[in-house]
N, C-alpha and C positions, 0 to 999 in steps of 0.2 A: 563617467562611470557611476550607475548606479546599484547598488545591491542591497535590499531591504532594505531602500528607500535612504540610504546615508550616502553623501556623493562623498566626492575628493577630499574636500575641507572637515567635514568632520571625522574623516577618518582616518585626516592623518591628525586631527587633534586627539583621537581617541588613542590613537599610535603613540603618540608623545604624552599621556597621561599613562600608558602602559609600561613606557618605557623610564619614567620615572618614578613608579611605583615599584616595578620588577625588577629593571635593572637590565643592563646588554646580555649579561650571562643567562639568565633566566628566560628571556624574552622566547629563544629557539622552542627550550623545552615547552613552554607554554602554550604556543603556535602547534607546535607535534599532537601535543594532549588535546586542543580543540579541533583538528586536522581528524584524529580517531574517531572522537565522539562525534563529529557531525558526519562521518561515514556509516557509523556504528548507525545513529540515526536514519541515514538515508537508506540501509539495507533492511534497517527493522522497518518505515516505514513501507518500501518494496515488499518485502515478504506480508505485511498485513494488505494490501493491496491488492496482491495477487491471490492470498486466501479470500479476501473478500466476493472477489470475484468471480472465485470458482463455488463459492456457497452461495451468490445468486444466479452462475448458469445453473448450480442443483437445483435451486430452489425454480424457479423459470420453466425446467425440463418437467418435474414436479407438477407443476399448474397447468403444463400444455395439456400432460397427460390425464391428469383428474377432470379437467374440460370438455373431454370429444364429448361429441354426441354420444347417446346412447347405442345407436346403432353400430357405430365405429369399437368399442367397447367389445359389443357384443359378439363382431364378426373378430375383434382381435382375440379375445378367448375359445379357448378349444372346445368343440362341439362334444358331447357325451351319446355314445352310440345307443338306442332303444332299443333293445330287443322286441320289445312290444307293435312295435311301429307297424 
């Protein structure tokens, strides 16, 4: 097992310096509080993700349309009728 890059061995060494600095009682609560935070994290990173995203299909839709050719332009604007004609 690896997860960010720390396998087995140093993570139950990490476990066993937790567990003697915090304590058994401690330990649950502490696990809950970083169980929140790295969710909390994981939805704030999703939602900037997905804004992102949708401000470069605007931005994307934005540059197709300032691109046409001129004629494409022209023929998508409404013709003004001449009386004069």
């Amino acid at each position: 097992m690896n997860i960010f890059g720390i396998g087995l061995p140093e993570m139950a060494v990490i476990f066993t310096i937790a567990l003697l600095v915090f304590g058994p009682k401690k330990l649950p609560e502490i696990g809950r509080s970083m169980g929140k935070a790295l969710r909390g994290f994981q939805d704030a990173s999703r939602d900037f993700e997905s804004e992102f995203k949708r401000e470069a299909k605007q931005l994307e839709e934005a540059v197709t349309i300032n691109n046409k050719p001129e004629t494409e332009k022209v023929a998508a604007t409404p013709k003004e009728d001449n009386a004069d004609s």
